[in-house]
SEDODREN-330942 format. One line per 2 residues: their letters; for each residue x, y, z of N, C-alpha, C, O. Coordinates in pm, 1 decimal. Last residue first. Layout:
N
A = X,Y,Z,X,Y,Z,X,Y,Z,X,Y,Z | ...
END
This chain:
155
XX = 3.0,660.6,2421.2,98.9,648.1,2527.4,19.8,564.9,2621.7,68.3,530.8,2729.6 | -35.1,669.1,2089.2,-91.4,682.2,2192.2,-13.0,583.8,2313.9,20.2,466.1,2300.3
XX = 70.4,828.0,1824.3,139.1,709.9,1869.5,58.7,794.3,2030.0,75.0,908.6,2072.7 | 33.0,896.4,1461.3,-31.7,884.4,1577.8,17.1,769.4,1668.1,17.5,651.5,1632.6
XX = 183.3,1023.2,1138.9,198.9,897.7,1291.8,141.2,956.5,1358.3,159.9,1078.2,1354.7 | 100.5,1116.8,824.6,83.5,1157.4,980.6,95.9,1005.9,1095.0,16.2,913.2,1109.0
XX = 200.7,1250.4,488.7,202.4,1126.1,599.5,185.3,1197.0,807.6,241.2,1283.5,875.1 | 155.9,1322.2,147.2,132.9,1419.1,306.2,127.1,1268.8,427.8,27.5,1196.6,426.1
XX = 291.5,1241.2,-101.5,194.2,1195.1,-23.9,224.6,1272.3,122.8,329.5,1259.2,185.8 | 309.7,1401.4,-471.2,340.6,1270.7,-295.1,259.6,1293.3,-256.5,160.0,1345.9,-306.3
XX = 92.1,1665.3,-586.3,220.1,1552.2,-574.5,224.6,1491.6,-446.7,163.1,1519.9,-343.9 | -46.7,1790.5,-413.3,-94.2,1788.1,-604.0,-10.9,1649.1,-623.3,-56.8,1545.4,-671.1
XX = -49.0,1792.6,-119.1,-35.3,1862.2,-257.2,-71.8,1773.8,-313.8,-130.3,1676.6,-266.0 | -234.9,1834.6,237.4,-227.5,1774.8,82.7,-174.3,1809.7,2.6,-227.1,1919.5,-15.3
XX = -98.7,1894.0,482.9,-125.4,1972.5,420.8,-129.3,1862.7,310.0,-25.2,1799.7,291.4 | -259.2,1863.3,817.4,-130.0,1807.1,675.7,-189.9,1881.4,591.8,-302.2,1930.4,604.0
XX = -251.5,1864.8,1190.2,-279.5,1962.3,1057.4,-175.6,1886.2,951.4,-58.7,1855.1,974.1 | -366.4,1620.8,1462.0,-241.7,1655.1,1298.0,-336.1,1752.8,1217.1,-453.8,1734.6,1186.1
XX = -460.5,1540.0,1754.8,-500.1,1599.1,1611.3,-344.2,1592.8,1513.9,-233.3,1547.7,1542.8 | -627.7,1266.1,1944.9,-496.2,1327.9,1934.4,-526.1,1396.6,1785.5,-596.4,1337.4,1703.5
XX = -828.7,1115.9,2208.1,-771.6,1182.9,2089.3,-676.6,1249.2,2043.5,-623.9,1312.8,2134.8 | -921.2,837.1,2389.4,-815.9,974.9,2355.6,-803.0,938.4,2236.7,-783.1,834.7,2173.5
XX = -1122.8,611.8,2385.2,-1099.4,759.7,2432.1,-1018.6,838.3,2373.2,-1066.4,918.5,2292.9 | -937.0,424.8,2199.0,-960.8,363.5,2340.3,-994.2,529.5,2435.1,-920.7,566.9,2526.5
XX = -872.3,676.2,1950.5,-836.1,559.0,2024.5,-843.7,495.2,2166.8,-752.2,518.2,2245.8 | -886.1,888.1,1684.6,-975.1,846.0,1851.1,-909.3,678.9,1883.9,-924.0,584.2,1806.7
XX = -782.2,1186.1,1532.0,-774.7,989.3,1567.4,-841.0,978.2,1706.8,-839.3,1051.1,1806.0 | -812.9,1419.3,1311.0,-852.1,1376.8,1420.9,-904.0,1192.3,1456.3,-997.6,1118.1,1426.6
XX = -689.4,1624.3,1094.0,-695.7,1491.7,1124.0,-695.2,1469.5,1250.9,-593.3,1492.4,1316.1 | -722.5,1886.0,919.2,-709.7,1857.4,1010.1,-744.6,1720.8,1053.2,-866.2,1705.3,1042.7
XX = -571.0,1999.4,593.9,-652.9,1928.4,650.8,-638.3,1951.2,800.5,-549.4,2030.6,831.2 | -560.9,2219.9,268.6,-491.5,2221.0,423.0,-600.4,2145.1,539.4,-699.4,2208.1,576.9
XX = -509.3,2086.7,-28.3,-566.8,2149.3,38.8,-500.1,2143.3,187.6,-403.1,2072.7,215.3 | -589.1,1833.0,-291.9,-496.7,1887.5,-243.6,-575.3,2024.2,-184.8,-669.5,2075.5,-245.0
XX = -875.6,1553.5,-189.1,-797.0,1697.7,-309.9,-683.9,1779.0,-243.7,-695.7,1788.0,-121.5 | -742.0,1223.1,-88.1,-862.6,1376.5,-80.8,-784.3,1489.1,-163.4,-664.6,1500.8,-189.5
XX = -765.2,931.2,-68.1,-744.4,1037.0,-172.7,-823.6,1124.3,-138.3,-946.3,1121.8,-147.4 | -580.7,779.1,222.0,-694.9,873.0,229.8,-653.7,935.3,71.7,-541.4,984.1,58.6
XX = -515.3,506.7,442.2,-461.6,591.4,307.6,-582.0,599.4,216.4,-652.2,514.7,161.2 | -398.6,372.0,706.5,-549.3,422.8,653.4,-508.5,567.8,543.3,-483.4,685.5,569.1
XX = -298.1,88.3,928.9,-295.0,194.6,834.6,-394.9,242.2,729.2,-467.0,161.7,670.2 | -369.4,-56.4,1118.1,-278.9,73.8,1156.0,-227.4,147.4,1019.4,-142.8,236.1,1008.0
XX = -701.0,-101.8,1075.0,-622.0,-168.9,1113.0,-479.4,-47.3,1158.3,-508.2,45.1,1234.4 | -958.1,2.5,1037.1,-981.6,-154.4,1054.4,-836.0,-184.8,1064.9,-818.7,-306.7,1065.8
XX = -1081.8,286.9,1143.5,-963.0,221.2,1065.7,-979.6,51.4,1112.2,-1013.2,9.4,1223.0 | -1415.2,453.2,1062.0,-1232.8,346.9,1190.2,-1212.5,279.1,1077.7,-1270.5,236.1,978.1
XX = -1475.6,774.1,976.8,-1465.3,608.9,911.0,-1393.0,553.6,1080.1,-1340.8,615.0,1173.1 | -1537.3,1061.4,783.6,-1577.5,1004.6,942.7,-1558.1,853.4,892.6,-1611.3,812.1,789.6
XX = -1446.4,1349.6,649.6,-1440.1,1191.7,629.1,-1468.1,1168.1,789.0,-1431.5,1235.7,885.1 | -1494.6,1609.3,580.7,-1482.3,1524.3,498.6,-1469.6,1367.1,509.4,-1477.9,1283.5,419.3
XX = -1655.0,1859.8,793.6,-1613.8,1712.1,784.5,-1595.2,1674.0,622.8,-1682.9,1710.8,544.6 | -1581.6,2156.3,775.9,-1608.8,2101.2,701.4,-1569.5,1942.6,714.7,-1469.4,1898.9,657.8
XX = -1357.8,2370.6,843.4,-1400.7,2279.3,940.5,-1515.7,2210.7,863.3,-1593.5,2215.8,958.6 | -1246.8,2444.7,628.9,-1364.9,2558.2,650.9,-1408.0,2493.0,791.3,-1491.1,2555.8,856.9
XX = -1018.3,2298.1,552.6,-1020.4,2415.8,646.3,-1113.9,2519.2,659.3,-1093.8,2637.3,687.6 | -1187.5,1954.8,624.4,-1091.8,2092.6,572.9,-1106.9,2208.1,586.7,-1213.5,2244.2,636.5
XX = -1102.9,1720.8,837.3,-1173.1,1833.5,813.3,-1094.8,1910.1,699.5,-972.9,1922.5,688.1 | -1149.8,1381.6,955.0,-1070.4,1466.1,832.2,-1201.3,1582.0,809.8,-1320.6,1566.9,783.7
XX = -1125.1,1158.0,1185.3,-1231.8,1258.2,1142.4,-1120.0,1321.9,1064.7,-1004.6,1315.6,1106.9 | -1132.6,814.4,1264.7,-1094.6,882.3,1190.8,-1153.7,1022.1,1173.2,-1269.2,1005.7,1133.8
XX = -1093.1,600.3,1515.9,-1217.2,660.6,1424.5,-1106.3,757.7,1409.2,-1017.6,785.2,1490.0 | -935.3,266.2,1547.8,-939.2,408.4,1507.0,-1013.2,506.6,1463.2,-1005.8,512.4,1340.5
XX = -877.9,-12.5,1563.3,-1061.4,65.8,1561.0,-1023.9,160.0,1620.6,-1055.5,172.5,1739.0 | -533.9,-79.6,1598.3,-676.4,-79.1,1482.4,-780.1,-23.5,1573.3,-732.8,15.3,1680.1
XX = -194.5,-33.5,1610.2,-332.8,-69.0,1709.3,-445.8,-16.7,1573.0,-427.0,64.0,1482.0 | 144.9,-200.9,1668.4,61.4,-114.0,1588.4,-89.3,-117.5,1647.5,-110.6,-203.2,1733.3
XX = 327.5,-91.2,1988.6,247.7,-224.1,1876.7,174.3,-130.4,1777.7,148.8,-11.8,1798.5 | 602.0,-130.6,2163.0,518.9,-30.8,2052.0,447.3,-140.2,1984.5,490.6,-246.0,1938.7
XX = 673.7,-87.6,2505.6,613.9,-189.9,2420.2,553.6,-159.0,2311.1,432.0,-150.1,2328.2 | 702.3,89.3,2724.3,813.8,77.7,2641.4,798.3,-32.1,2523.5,895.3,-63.0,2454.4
XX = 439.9,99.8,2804.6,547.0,28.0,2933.0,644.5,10.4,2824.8,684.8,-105.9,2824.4 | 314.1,123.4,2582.6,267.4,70.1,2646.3,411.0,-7.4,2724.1,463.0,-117.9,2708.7
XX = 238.9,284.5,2258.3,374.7,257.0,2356.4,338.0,219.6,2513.7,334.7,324.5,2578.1 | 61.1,222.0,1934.9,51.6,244.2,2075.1,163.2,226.4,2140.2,223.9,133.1,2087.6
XX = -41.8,360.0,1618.1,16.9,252.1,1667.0,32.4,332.2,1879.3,17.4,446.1,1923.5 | -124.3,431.9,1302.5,-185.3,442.4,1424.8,-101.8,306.3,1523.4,-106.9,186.2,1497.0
XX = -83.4,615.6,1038.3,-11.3,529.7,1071.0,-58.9,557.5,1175.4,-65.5,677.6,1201.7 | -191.1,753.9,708.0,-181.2,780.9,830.4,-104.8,668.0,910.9,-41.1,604.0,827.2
XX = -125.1,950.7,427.3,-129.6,779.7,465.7,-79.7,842.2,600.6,8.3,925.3,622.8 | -257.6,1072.6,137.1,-247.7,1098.6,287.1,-241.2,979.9,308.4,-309.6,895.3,250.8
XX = -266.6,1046.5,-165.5,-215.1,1174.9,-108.6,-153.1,1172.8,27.8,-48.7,1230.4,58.3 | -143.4,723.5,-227.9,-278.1,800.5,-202.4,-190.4,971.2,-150.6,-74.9,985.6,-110.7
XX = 59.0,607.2,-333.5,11.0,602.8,-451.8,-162.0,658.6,-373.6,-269.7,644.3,-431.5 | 247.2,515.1,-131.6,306.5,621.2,-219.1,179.7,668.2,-351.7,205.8,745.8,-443.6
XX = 137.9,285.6,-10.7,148.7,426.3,28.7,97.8,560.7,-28.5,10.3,645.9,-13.6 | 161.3,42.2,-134.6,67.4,140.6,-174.3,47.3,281.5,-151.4,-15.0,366.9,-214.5
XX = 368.8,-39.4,49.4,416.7,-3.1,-126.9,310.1,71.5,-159.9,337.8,176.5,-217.9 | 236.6,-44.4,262.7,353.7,-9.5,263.5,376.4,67.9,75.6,390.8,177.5,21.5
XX = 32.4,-197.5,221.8,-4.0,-101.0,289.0,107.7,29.7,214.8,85.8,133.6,152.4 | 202.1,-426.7,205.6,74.1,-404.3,41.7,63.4,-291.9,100.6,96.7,-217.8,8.1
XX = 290.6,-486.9,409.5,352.7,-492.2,310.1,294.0,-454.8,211.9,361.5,-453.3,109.0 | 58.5,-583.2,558.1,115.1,-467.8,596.4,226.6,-422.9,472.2,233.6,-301.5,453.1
XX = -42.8,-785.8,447.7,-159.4,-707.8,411.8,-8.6,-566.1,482.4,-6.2,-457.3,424.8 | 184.8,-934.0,529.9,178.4,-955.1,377.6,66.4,-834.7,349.5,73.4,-781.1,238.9
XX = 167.9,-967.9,834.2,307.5,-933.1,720.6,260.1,-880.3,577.7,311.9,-780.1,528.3 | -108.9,-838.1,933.9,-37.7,-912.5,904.1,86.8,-901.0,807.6,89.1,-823.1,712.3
XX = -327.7,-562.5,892.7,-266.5,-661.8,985.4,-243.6,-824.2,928.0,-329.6,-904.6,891.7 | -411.7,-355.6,736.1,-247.3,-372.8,740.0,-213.6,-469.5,858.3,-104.7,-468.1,915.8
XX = -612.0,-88.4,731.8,-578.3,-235.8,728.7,-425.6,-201.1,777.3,-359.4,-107.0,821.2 | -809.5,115.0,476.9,-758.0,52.3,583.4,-752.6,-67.3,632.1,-837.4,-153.5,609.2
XX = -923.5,316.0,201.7,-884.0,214.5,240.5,-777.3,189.7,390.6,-671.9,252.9,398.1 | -1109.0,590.1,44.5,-966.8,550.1,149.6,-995.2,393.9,145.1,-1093.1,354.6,81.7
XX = -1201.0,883.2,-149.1,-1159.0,725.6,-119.0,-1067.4,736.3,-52.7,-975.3,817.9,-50.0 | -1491.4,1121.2,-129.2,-1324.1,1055.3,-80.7,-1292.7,919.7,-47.0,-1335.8,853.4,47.4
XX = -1724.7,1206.7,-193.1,-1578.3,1211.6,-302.5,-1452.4,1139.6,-260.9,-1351.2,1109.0,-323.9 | -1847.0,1030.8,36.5,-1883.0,1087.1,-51.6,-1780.8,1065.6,-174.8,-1756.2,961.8,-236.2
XX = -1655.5,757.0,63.5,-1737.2,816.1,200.2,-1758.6,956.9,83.0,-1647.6,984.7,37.6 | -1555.6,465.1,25.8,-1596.3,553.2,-27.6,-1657.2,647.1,54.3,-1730.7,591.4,135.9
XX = -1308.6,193.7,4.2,-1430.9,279.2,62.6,-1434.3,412.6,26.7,-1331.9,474.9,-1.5 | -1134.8,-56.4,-172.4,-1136.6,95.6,-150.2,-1257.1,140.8,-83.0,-1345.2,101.6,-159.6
XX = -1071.5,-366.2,-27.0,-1124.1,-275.7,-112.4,-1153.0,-116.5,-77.6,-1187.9,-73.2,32.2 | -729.8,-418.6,112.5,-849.9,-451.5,113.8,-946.7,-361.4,3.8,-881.2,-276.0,-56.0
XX = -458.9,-539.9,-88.5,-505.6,-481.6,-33.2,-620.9,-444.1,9.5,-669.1,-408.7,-98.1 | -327.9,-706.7,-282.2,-387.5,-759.0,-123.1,-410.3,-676.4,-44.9,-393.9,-702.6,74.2
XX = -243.0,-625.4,-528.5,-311.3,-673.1,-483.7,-432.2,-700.2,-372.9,-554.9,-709.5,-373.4 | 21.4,-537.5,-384.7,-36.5,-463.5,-396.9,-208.1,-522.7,-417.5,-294.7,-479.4,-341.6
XX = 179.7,-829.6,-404.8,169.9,-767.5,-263.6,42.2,-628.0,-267.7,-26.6,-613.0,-166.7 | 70.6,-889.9,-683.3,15.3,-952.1,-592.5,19.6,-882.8,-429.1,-75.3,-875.7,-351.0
XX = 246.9,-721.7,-806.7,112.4,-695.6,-826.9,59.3,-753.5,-712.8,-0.4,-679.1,-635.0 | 508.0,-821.6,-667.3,468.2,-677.2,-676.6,346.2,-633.6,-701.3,307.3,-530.0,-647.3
XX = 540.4,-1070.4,-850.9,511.0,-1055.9,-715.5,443.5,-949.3,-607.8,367.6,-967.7,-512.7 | 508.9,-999.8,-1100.6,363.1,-1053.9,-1031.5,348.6,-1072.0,-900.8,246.4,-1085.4,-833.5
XX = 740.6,-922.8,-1124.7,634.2,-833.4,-1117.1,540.2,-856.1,-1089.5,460.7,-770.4,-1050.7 | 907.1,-1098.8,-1049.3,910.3,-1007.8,-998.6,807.2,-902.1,-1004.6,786.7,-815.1,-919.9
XX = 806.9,-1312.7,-1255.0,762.4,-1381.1,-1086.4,839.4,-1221.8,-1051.5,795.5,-1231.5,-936.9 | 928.4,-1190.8,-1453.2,790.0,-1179.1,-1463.6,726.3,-1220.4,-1335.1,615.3,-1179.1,-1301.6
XX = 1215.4,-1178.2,-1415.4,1104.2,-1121.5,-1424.8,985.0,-1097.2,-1440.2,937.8,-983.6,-1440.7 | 1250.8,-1477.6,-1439.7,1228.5,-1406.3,-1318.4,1188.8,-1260.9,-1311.2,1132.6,-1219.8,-1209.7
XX = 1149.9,-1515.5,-1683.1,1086.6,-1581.8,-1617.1,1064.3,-1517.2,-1490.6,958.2,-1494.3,-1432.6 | 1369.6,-1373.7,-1832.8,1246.2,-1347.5,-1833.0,1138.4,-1391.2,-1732.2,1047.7,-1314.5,-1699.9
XX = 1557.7,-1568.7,-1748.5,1599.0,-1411.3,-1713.6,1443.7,-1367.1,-1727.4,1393.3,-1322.5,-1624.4 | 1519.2,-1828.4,-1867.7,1556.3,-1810.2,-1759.7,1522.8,-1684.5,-1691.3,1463.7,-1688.4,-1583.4
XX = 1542.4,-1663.1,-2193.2,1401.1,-1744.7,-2086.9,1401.2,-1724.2,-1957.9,1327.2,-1641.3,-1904.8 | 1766.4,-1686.1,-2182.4,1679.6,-1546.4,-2230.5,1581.1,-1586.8,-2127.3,1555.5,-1547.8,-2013.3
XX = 1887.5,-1969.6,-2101.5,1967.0,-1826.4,-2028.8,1827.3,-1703.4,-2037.8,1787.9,-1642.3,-1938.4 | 1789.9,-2034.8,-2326.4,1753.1,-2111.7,-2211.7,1813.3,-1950.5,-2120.3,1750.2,-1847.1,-2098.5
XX = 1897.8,-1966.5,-2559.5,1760.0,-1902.1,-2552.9,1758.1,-1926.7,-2406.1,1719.2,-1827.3,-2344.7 | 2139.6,-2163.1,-2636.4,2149.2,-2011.4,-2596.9,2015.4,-1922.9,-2546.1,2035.5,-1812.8,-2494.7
XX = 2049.8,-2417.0,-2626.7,2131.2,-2338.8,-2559.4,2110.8,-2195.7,-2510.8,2081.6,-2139.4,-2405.3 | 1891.8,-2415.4,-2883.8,1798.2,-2393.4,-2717.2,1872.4,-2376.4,-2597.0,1823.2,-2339.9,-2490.2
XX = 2062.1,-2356.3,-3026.9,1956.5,-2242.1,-3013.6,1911.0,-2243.3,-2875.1,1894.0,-2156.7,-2789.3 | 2167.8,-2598.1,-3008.9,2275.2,-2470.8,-2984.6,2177.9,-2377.9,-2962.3,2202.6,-2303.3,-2867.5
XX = 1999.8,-2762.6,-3099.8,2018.8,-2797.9,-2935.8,2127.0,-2648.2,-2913.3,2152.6,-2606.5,-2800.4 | 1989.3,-2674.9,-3384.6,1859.4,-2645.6,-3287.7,1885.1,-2671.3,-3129.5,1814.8,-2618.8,-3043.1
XX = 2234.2,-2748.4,-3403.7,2223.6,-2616.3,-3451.7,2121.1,-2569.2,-3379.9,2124.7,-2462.2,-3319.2 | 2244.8,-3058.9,-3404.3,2334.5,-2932.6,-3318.9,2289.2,-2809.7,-3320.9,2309.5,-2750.3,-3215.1
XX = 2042.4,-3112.5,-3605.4,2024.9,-3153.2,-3452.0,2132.6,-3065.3,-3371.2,2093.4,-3003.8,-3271.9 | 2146.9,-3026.6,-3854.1,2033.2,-2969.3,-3830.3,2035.1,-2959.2,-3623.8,2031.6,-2864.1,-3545.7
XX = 2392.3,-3166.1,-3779.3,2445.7,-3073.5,-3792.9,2276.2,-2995.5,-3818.2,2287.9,-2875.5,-3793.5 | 2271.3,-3433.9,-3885.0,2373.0,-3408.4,-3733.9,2389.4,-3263.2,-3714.1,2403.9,-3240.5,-3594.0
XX = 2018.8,-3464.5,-4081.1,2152.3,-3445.7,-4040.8,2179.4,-3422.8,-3903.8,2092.8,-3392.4,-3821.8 | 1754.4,-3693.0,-4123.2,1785.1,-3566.0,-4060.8,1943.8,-3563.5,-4043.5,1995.5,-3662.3,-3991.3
XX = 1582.2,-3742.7,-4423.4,1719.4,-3801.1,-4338.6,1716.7,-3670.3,-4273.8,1689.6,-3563.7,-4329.0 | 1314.4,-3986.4,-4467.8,1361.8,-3889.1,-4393.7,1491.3,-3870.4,-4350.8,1538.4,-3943.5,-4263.6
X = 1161.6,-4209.7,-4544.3,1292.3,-4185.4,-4597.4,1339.0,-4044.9,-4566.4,1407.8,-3990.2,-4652.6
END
């Protein structure tokens, strides 16, 4: 002997009216941020070479895109790519040497792909890339803040 009114049943289909829109809006925020975790995510695991973490990579849309946004979030992000008869490609097995300015190796690694983002302490570096033979150097300077960035582009 239950009586439900007409006017209970409007009132709750008016709620779910109006919530549907809240929801809606939430939803896509939340596929915006998980999207954002996920591109970051996919990045390969951090390496370790005494005190200094790096990570490298970045082949394919989606691992280069994780490269990209992660950037901003190591001191030093290098970029290794080649020009070949007017043809730029990005290029991987990069050995890496990072000195600091006592000449002091800090990092010996290859890059497993065209990008290789280095936490080292703020300070004045020298970066040395090896590619197919040739080498090429960069002095960066680390701060405290952002990120110190170096292109290597072998001819």
């Amino acid at each position: 002997m239950q009586k439900i009114s007409t006017s209970t049943v409007h009132s709750s289909t008016g709620a779910r009216r109006r919530a549907a829109p809240k929801l809606a809006w939430a939803a896509m925020l939340l596929a915006g941020a998980l999207a954002g975790t996920q591109a970051y995510a996919a990045l390969p695991p951090l390496q370790h070479q005494g005190s200094v973490e790096y990570v490298s990579g970045g082949i394919g849309s989606d691992e280069s895109a994780s490269f990209k946004e992660a950037a901003s979030k190591f001191p030093l992000a290098l970029t290794f790519a080649s020009n070949v008869d007017g043809n730029a490609a990005y290029v991987a097995e990069v050995q890496v040497v990072i000195r600091d300015s006592h000449d002091a190796s800090v990092l010996n690694a290859e890059s497993q792909g065209p990008y290789f983002l280095v936490r080292l302490p703020a300070g004045d570096y020298k970066v040395f890339a090896t590619y197919k033979g040739k080498t090429q150097s960069r002095s960066v300077q680390v701060h405290e803040q952002g990120a110190a960035r170096a292109v290597f582009e072998w001819k």
